[in-house]
C-alpha positions in Angstrom: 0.0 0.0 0.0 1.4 3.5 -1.0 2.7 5.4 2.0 -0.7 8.2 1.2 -2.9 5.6 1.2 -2.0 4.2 4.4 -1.9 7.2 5.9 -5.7 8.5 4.5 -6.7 4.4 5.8 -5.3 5.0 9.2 -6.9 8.7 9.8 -10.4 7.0 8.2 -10.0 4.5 11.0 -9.7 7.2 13.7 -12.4 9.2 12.3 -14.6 6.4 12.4 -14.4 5.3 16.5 -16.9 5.9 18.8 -15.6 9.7 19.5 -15.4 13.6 18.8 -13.1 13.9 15.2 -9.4 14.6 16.5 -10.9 14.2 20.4 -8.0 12.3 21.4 -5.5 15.0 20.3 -2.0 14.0 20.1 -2.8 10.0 21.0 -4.5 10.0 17.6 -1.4 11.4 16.5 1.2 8.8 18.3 -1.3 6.0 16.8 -0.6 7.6 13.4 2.9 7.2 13.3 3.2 3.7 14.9 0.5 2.5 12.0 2.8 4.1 9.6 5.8 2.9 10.4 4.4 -0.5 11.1 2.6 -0.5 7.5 -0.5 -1.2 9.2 -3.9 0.6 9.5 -4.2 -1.4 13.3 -0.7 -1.2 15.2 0.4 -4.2 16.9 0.8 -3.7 20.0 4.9 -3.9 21.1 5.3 -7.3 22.5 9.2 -6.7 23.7 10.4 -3.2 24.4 14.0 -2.1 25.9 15.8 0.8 26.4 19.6 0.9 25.3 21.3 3.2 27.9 24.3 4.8 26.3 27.7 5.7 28.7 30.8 7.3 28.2 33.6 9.2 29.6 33.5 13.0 28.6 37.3 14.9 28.6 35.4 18.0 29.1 35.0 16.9 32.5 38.8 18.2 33.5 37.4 21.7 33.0 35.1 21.1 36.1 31.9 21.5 34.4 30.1 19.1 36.2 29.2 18.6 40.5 30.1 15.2 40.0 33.5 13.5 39.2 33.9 11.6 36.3 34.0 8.2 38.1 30.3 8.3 38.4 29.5 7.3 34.8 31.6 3.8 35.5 29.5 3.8 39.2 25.9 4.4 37.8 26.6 1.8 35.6 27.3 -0.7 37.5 24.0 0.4 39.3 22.4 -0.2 36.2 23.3 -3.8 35.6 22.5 -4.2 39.3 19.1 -2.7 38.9 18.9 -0.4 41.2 19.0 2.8 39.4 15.4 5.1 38.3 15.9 3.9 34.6 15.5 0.0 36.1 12.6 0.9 38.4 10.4 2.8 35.2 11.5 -0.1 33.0 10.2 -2.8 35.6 6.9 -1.1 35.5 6.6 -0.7 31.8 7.9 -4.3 31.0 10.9 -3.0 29.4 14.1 -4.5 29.2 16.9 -2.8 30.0 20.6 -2.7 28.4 23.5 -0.8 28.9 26.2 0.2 25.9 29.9 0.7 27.4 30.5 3.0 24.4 33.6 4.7 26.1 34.0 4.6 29.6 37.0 4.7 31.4 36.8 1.9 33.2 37.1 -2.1 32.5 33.7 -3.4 33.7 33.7 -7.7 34.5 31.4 -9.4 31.7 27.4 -8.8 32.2 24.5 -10.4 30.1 23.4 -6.8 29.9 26.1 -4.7 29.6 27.4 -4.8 25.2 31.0 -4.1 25.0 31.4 -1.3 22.2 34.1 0.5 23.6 35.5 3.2 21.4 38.4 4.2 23.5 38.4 4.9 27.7 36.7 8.4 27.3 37.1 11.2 25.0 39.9 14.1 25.3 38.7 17.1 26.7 37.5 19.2 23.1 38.1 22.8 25.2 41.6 22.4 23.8 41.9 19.6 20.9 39.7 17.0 19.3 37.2 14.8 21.3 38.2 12.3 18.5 39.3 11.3 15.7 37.6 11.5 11.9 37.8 7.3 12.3 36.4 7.0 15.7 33.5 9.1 15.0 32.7 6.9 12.2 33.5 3.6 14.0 31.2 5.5 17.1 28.4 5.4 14.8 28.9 2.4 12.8 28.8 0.3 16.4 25.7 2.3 17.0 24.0 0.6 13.9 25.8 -2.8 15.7 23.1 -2.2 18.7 20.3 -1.4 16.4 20.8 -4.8 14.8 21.0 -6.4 18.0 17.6 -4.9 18.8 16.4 -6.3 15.8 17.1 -10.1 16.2 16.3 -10.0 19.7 13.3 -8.9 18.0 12.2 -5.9 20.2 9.6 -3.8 18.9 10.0 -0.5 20.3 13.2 0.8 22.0 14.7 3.7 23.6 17.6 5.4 23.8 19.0 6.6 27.4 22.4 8.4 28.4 24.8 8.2 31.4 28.1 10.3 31.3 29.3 13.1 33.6 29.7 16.0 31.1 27.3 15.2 28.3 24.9 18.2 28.2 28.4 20.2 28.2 29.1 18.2 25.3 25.0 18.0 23.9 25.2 21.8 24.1 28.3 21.9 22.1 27.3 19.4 19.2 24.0 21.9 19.1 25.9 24.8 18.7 28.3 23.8 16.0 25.1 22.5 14.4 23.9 26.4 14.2 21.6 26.6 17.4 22.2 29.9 19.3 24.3 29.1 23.1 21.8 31.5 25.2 19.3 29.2 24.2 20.5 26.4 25.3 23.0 26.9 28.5 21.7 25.2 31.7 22.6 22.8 34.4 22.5 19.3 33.9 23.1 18.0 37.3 22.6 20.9 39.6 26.1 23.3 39.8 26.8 27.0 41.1 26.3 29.7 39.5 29.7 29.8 39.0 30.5 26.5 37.2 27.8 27.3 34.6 29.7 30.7 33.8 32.7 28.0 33.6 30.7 25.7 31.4 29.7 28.8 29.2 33.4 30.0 28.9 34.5 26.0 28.3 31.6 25.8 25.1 33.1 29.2 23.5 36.4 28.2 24.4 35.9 24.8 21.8 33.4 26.2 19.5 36.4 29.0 18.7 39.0 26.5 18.7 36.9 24.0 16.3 34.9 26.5 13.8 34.5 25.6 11.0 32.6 22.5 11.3 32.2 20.8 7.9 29.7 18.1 8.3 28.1 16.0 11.1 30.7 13.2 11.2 33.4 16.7 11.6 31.3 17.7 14.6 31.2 15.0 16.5 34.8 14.2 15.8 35.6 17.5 17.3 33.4 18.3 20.1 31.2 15.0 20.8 31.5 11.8 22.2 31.9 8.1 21.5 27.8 7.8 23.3 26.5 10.6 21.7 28.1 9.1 18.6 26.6 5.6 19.0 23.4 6.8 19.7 23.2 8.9 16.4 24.0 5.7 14.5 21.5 3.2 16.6 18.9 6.1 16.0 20.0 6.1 12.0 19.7 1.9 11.7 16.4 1.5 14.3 14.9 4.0 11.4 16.3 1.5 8.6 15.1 -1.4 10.1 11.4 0.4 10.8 12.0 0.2 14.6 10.2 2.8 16.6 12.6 4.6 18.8 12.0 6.9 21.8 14.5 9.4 22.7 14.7 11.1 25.9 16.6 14.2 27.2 18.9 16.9 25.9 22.0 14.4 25.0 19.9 11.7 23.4 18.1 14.6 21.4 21.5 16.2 20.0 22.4 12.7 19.0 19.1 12.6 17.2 20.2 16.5 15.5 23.4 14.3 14.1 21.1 11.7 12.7 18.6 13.9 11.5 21.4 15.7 9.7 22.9 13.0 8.3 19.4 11.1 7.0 16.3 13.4 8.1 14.1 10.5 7.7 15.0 9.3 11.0 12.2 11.1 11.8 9.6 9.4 10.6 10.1 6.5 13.0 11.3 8.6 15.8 9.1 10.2 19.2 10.2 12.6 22.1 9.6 10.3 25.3 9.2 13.5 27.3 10.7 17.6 27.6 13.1 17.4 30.5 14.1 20.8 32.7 17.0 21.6 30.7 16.4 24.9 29.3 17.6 23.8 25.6 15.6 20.5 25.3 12.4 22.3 24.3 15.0 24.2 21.4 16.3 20.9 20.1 12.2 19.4 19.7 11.6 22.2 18.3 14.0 22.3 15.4 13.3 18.4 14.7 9.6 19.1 14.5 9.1 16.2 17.6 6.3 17.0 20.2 7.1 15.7 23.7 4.6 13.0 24.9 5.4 14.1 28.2 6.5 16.7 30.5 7.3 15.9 34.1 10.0 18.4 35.2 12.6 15.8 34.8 16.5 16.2 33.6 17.5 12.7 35.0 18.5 11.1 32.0 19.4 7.5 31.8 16.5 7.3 29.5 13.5 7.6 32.2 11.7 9.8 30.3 11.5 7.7 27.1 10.8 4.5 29.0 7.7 6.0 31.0 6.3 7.7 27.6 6.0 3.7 26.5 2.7 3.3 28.2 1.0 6.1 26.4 2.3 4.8 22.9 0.5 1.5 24.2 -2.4 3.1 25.2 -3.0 5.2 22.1 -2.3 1.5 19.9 -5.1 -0.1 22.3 -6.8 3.2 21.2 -7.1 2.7 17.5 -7.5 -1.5 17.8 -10.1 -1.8 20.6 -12.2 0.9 20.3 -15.6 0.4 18.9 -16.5 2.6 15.4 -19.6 4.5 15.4 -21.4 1.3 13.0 -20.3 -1.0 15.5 -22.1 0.1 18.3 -24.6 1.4 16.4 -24.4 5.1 17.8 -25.2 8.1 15.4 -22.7 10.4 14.1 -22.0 13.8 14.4 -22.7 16.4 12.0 -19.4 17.2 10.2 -18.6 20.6 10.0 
């Protein structure tokens, strides 16, 4: 079926339910898109869901951007894998599995069922003063990223999400958004909550590399120069889960500058991409707003780890259960309204 037909099937559908036209606002919309990307005028409902949480060492760090030391990434994760941590609680009550991506941590973590081993190189080099990377480890950051989408796919989950861990990475988020042309007084906040002080340092430390860096010449150049090897592998698992017709949820401000570099480098990523949620950060809202991606929700949060995207996964359901179990207006017999 062409992609207009489907699409004209698919709004028919919703029109036809026991309801106001367009009553159920943006749920008519998240049904929609899963219908489309799924080829189908009824969604199936996901049977196996997970979120892939993304960690890495930032350089950056050294420039004391952050109110936690570095060794917390390597920490949280092994909180992950224990289960302890918010992402593993929201996950539990979603029926989500949960995985964790050592994409460049500086650390040497004992073998885990859960934890994939794509390990670019033990942390980045602090882009203030050179290079996160090089041109070749961008490119092998977002070629392992496809790896995990693959994964995803013969483990045959049906919707995924994309989480974060690294201490640094909305110093490094806000970078990669700048260099992509956003405006830095947009976008400069706390991540984890610092002085006043450290954010004038982290404001100083994202001139500091955009002026060192400029000009940027394409994607892969900006993550090779002020990214990371997560950010990097998230961009390319966003860029496959879209090839292989995987619905994927990002969540906060670094999972959504990863989506800018995947957008950028194939802008039909999002057509099988949602915003799990708008966290705090002041810049999330900006980056939604330039990919054209409505937040599902908006809690207040600015965790990360991917808690957002994971607790947005019950309202996806719900709005599939929508469009499949509802009754039309023939089937139970009640009259319709006049249209307009």
């Amino acid at each position: 079926m062409a992609k207009k037909d489907l699409e004209n099937k698919i709004k028919e559908r919703l029109n036809s339910l026991t309801k106001p036209k367009g009553s159920l606002g943006f749920l008519e919309d998240i049904a929609l898109k899963m219908g489309k990307i799924q080829g189908k005028v009824l969604p199936n409902l996901p049977e196996k869901k997970a979120v892939f949480v993304f960690a890495g060492d930032h350089g950056v760090t050294e420039e004391g951007v952050s109110a936690y030391p570095k060794e917390v990434t390597a920490q949280m994760v092994l909180n992950f894998l224990n289960g302890g941590a918010a992402i593993n609680v929201f996950s539990r009550h979603v029926g989500s599995e949960v995985y964790v991506i050592d994409a460049g941590v500086d650390y040497d973590f004992p073998a885990h069922e859960r934890l994939l081993n794509k390990k670019v190189g033990k942390g980045t080099k602090n882009f203030s003063k050179e290079p996160a990377m090089t041109r070749e480890e961008a490119e092998k950051s977002i070629e392992y990223g496809k790896e995990i989408a693959r994964f995803a796919k013969e483990k045959g989950f049906e919707l995924v999400a994309v989480g974060d861990m690294g201490i640094g990475n909305t110093t490094t988020a806000t970078t990669i958004a700048i260099a992509l042309g956003h405006n830095l007084s947009e976008l400069i906040d706390i991540g984890t909550v610092i002085t006043g002080q450290q954010l004038e340092k982290k404001e100083a430390v994202v001139r500091q590399a955009i002026s060192i860096h400029e000009p940027f010449m394409d994607p892969i150049d900006v993550l090779s120069k002020v990214g990371s090897y997560c950010l990097g592998e998230m961009a390319g698992f966003i860029l496959e889960c879209a090839q292989l017709n995987i619905p994927v949820v990002i969540d906060g401000f670094p999972t959504t500058a990863a989506a800018l570099i995947a957008a950028q480098l194939n802008p039909e990523v999002l057509d099988c991409m949602f915003a799990g949620h708008c966290s705090k950060v002041k810049g999330h809202r900006v980056l939604l707003d330039a990919l054209n991606l409505r937040p599902i929700l908006d809690l207040d949060m600015r965790l990360g780890e991917g808690t957002g995207a994971v607790l947005s996964f019950s309202i996806i359901e719900a709005a599939i259960k929508m469009i499949n179990e509802m009754a039309t207006f023939d089937d139970a017999n009640v009259s319709k309204g006049k249209e307009k």
